[in-house]
N, C-alpha and C positions, 0 to 999 in steps of 0.2 A: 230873233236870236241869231248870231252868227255861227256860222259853220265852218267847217277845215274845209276850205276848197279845192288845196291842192295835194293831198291824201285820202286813199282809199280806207273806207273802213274794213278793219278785219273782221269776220264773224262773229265776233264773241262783243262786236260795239254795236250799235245800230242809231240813228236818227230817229227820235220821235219827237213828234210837233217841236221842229226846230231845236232840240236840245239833242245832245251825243247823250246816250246809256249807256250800261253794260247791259246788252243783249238779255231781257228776259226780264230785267229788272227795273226797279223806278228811281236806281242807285246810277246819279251823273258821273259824266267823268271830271266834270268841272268838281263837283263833289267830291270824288277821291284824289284827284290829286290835290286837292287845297288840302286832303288832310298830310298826305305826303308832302307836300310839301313844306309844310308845316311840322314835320321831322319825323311824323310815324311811320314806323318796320312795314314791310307787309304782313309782318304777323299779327303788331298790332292794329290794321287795316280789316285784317279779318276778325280782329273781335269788334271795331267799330261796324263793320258791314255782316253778320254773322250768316246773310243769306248769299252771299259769295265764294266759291271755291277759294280756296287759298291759288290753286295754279290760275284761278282766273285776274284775281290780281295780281298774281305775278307775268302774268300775259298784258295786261293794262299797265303795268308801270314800265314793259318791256315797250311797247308800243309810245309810249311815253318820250322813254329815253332816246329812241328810235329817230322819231320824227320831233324831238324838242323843240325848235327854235317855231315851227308851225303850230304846233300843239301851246306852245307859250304866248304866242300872241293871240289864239282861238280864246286863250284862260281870260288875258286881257281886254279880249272885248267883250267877253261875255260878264266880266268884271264890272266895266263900266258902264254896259248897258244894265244890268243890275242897281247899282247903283245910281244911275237917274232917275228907272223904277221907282226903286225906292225915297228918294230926293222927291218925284213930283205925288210922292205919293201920303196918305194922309199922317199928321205925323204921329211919331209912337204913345201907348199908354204909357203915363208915367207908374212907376209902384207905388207912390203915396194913393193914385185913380184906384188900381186894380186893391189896395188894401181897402179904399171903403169902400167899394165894390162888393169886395167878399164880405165885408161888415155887413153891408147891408142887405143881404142874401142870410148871412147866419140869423140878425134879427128876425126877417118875415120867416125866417124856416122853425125858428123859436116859437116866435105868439102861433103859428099854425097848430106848433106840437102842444100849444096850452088849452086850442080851443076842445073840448068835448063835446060831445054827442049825445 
C-alpha cells in the first residue's frame, strides 16, 4: 500500500500495516475522505463513523485540506492499487448465485425441521 511520504503524520492518524487510520481506530483515512468527498458534512461523517469524535474529524478533514494535493494523490494510489486487487482477484457472486444459495440453505434447514426424534 502506498503512503504519504512527504507529510508528517499528526497524532490523531497513525500507519498500520501499510494503510493511514485514525489513530485508535480500524476507520481509514482513504475511507473517510471517500465519504467526504463524496459530499458528506462532518456531521454527517460522524453518524457514518459513530466511534469518532466529531473534533476528530474535523482534525482529519483539516489535515486533509492542509496537505491536499499529497493527500489526493496518496487517495489515488491507493485507489488503484485496490482496484487491481480487486481486478486480479476472484470474480464477484452474482445475486441470482447468492439467491439459490440462500434457497438452498432454507430448504436443508426445512427437511432438518421436519425430521423427528
Amino acid at each position: 500500500m502506498p503512503g504519504i511520504p512527504s507529510v508528517h503524520l499528526p497524532d490523531f492518524l497513525e500507519e498500520v500495516d501499510g494503510e493511514i487510520r485514525v489513530t485508535g481506530h480500524r476507520i481509514s483515512l482513504f475511507d473517510s475522505l471517500w465519504e467526504y468527498n463524496q459530499g458528506l458534512t462532518a456531521e454527517e461523517m460522524a453518524l457514518r463513523f459513530p466511534t469518532l469524535k466529531r473534533s476528530t474529524i474535523h482534525k482529519v478533514l483539516a489535515f486533509y485540506l492542509d496537505n491536499q494535493p499529497t493527500v489526493d494523490a496518496y487517495l489515488n494510489e491507493l485507489a488503484a492499487a485496490l482496484e487491481e486487487k480487486r481486478r486480479r482477484g476472484p470474480p464477484a457472486v452474482s445475486v441470482a448465485e447468492l439467491q439459490q444459495r440462500l434457497e438452498q440453505i432454507r430448504r436443508i434447514a426445512h427437511n432438518a425441521a421436519q425430521v423427528s426424534y
